[in-house]
Backbone as a printed PyTorch tensor [residue, N CA C, xyz], in Angstrom:
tensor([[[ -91.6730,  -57.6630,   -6.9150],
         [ -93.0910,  -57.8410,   -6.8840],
         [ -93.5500,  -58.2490,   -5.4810]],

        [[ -93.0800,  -59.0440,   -4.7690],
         [ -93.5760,  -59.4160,   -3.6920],
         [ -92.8240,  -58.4440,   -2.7250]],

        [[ -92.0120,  -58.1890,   -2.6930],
         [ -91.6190,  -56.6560,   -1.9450],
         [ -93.0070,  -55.5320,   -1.8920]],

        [[ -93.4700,  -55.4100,   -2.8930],
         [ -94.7700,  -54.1640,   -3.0880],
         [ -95.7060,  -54.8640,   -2.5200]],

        [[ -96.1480,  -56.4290,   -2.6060],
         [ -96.8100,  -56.9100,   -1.5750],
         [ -97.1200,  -56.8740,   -0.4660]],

        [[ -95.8690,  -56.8190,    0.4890],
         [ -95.4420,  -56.5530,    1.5690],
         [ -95.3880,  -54.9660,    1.9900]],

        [[ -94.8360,  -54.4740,    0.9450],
         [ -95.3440,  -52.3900,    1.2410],
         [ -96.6560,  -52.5730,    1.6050]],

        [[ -97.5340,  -52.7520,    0.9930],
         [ -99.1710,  -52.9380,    0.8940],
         [ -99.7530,  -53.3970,    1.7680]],

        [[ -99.5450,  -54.5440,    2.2730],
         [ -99.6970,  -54.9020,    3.2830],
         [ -99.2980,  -53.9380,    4.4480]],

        [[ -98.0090,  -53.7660,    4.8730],
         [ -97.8060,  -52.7790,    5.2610],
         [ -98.7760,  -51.4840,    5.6870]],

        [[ -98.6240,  -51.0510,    4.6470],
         [ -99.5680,  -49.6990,    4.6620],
         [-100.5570,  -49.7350,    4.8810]],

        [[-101.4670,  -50.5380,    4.6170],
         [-102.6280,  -51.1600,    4.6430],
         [-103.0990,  -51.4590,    6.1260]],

        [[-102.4020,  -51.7530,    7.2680],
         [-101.9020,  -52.5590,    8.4890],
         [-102.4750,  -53.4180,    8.4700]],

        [[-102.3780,  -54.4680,    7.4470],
         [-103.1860,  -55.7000,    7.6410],
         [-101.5490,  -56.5030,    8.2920]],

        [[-100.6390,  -55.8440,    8.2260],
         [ -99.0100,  -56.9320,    8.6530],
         [ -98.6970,  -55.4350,    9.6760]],

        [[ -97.8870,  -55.8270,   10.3890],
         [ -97.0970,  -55.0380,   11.7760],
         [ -95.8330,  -55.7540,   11.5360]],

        [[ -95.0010,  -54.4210,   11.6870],
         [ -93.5270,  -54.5990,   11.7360],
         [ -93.4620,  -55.7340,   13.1390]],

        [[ -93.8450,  -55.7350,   13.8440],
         [ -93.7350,  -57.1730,   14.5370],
         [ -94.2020,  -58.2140,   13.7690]],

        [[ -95.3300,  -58.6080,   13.0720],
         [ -95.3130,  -59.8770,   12.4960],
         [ -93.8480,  -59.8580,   11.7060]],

        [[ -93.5220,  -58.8590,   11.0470],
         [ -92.3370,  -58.7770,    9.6320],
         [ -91.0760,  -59.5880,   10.4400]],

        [[ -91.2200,  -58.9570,   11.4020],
         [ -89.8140,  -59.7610,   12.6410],
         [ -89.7000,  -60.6980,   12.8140]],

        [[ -90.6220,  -61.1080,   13.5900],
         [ -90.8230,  -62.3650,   14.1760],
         [ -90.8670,  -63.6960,   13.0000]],

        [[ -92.0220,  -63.2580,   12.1340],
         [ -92.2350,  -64.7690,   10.9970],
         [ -90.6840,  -64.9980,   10.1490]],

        [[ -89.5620,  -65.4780,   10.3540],
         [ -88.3460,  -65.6650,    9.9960],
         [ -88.3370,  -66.7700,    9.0610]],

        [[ -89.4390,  -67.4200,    8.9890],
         [ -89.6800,  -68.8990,    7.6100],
         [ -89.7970,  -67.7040,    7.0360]],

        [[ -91.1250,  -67.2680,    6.5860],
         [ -91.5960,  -66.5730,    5.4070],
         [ -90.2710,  -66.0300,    5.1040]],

        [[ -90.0720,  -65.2230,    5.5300],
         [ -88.3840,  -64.5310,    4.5360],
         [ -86.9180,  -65.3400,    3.8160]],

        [[ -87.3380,  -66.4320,    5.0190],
         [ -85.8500,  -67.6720,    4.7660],
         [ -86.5910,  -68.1540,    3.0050]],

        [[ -88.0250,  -68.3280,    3.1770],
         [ -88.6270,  -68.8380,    1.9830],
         [ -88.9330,  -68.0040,    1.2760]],

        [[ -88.8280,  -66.5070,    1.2770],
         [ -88.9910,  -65.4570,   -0.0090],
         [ -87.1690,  -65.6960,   -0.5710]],

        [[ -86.2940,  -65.6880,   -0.2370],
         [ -84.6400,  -65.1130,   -0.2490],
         [ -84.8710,  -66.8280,   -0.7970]],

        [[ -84.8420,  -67.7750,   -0.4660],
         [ -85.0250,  -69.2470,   -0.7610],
         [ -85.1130,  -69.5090,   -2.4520]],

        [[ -86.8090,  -68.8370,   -2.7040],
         [ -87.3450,  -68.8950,   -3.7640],
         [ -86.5090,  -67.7990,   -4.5380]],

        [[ -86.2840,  -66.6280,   -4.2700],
         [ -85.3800,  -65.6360,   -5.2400],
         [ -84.3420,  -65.8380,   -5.2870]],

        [[ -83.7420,  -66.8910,   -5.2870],
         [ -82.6660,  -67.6950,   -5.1680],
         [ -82.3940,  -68.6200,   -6.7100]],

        [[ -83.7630,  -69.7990,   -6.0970],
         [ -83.4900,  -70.4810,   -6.9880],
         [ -84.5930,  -69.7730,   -8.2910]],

        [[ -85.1120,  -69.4500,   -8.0650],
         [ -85.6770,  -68.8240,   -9.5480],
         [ -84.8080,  -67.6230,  -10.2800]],

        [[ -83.8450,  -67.3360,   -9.7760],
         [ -82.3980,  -66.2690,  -10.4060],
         [ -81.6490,  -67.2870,  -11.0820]],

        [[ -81.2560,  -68.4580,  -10.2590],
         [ -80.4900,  -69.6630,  -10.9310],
         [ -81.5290,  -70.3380,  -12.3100]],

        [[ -82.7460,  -70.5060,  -12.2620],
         [ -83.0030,  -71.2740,  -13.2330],
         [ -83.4830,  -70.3600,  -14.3720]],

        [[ -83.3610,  -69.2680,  -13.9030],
         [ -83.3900,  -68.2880,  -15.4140],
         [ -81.8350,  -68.1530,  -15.9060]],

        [[ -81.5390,  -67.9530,  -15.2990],
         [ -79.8160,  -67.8320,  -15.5920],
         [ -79.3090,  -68.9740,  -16.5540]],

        [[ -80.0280,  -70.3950,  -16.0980],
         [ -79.3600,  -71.6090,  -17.0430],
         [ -80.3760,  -71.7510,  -17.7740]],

        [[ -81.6610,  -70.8430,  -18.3230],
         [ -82.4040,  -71.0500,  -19.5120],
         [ -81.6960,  -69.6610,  -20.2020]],

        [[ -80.9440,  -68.2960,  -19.6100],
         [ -80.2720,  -67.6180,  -20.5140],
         [ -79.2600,  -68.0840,  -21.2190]],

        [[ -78.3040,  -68.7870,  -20.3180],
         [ -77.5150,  -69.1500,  -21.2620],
         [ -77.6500,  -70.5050,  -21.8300]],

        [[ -78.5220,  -70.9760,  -22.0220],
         [ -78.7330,  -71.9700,  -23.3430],
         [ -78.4210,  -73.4030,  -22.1530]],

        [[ -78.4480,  -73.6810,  -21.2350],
         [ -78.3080,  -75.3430,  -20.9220],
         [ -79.4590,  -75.9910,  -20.8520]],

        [[ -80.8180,  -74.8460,  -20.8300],
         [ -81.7570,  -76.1370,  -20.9440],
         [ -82.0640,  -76.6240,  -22.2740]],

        [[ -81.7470,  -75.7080,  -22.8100],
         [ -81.8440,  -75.9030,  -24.9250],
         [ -80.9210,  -76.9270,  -25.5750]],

        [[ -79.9260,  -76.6360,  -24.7750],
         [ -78.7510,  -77.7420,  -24.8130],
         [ -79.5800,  -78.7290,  -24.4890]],

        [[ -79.6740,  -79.3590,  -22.6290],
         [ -80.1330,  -80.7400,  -22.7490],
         [ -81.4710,  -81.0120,  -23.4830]],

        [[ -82.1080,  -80.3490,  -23.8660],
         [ -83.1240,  -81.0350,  -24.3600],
         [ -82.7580,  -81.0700,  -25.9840]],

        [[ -81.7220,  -80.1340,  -26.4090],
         [ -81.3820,  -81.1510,  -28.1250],
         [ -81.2920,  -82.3110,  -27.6770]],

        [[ -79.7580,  -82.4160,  -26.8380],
         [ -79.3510,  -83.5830,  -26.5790],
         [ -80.3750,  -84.8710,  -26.4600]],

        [[ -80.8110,  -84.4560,  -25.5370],
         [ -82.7030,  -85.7370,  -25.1910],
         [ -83.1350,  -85.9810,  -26.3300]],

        [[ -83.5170,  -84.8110,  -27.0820],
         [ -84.7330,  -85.2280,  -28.3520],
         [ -83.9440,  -85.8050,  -29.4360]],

        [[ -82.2200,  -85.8560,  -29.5520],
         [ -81.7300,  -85.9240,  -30.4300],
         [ -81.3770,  -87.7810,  -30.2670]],

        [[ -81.2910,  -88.0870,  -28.8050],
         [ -80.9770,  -88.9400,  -28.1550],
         [ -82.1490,  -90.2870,  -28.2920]],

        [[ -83.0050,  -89.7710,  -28.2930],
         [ -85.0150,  -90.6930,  -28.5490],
         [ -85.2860,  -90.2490,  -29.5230]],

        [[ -84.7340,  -89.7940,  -30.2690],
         [ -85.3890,  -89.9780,  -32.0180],
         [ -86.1990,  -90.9710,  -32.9450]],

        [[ -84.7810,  -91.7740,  -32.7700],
         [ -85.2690,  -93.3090,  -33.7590],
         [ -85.6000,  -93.9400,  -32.7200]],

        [[ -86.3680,  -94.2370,  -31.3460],
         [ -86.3410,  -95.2900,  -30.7260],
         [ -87.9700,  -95.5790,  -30.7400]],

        [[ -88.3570,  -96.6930,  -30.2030],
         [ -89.6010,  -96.9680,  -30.1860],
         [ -90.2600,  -96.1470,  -29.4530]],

        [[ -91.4400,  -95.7990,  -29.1390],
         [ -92.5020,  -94.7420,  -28.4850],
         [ -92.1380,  -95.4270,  -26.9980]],

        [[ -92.3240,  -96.7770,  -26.9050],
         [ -92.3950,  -97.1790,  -25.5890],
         [ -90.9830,  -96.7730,  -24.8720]],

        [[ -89.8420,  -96.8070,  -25.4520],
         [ -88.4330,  -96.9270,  -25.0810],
         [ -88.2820,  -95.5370,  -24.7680]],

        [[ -88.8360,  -94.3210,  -25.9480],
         [ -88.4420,  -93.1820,  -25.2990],
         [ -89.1880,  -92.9260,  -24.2520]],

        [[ -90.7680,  -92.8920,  -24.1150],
         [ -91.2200,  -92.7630,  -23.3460],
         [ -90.5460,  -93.1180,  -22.0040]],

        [[ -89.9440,  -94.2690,  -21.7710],
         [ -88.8810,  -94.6690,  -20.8290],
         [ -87.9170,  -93.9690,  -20.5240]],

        [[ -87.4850,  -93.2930,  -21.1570],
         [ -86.1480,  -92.6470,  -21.2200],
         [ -86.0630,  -91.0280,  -20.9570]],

        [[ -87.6290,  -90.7520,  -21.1670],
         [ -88.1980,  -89.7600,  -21.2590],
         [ -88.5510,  -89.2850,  -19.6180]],

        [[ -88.7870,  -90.5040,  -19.4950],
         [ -89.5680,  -90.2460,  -18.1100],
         [ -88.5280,  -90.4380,  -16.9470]],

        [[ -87.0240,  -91.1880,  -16.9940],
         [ -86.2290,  -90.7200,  -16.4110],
         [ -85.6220,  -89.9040,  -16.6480]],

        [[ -85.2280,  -89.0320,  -17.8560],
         [ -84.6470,  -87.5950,  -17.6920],
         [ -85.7760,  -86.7560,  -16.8740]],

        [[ -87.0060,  -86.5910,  -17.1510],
         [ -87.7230,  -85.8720,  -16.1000],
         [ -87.4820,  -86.1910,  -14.3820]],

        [[ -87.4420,  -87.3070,  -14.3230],
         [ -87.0810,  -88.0300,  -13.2060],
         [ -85.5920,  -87.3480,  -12.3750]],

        [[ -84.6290,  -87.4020,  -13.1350],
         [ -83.4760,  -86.9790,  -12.8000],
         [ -83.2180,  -85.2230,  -12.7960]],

        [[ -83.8440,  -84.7430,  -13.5170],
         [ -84.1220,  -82.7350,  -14.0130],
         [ -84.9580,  -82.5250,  -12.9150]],

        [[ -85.8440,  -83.1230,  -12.0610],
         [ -86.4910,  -82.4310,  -11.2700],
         [ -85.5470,  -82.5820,   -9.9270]],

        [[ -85.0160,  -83.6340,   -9.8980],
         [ -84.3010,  -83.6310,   -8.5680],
         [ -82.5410,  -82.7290,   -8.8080]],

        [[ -82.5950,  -82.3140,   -9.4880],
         [ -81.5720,  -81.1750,  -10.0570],
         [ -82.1670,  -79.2290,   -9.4650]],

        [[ -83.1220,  -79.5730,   -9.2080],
         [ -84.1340,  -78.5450,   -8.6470],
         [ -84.0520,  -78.6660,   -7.3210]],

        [[ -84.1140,  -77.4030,   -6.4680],
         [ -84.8190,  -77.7980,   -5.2910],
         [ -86.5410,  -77.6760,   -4.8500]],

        [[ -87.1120,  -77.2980,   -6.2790],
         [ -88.6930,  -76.7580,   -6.0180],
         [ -88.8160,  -77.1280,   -7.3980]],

        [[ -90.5050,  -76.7450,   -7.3380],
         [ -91.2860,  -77.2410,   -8.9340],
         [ -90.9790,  -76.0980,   -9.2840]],

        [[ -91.2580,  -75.2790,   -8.3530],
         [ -91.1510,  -73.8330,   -9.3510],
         [ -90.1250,  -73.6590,  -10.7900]],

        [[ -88.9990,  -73.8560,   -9.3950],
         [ -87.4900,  -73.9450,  -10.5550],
         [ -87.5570,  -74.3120,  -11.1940]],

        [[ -88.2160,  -75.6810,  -11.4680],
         [ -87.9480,  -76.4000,  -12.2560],
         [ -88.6210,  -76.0350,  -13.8280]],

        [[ -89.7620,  -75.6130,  -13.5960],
         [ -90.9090,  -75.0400,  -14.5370],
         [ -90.4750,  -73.7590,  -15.0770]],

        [[ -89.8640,  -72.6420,  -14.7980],
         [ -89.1030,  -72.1420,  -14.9330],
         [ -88.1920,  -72.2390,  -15.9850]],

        [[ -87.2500,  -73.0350,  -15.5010],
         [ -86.3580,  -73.4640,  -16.1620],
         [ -86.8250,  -74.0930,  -17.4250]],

        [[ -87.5720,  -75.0700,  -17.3200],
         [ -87.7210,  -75.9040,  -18.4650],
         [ -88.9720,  -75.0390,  -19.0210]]])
């Protein structure tokens, strides 16, 4: 999808094969992002985010609202820094 972006642009000449060269973030951060968004589909195909979150919900069941909420809010705490972006992370979960 963002490849046809870039055709378009392209064609369009609103971009020059010199900008395409030169801007070396933008690509480090397209290959970056298609990176980790391949990985966090990959571990919602094969079942680990379904996994941890039985585990979680199975884990704060019986506990008080306040306690899971606690508990709740450090597994989010700890799952996002398991990410290197929100994206992934949203994604994933």
């Amino acid at each position: 999808m963002a490849f046809t972006g870039v055709a378009v642009l392209l064609a369009t000449r609103v971009l020059s094969w010199k900008n395409i060269v030169t801007d070396t973030g933008a690509w480090q951060t397209l290959a970056l992002f298609a990176v980790l968004l391949g990985m966090a589909t990959q571990l919602q195909a094969y079942g680990v985010i379904t996994w941890v979150g039985a585990k979680v919900s199975t884990g704060v069941g019986g506990l008080p609202w306040l306690l899971a909420f606690a508990v709740l809010s450090l597994v989010y705490f700890f799952a996002h820094y398991l990410f290197a972006s929100n994206t992934a992370q949203v994604v994933a979960i």
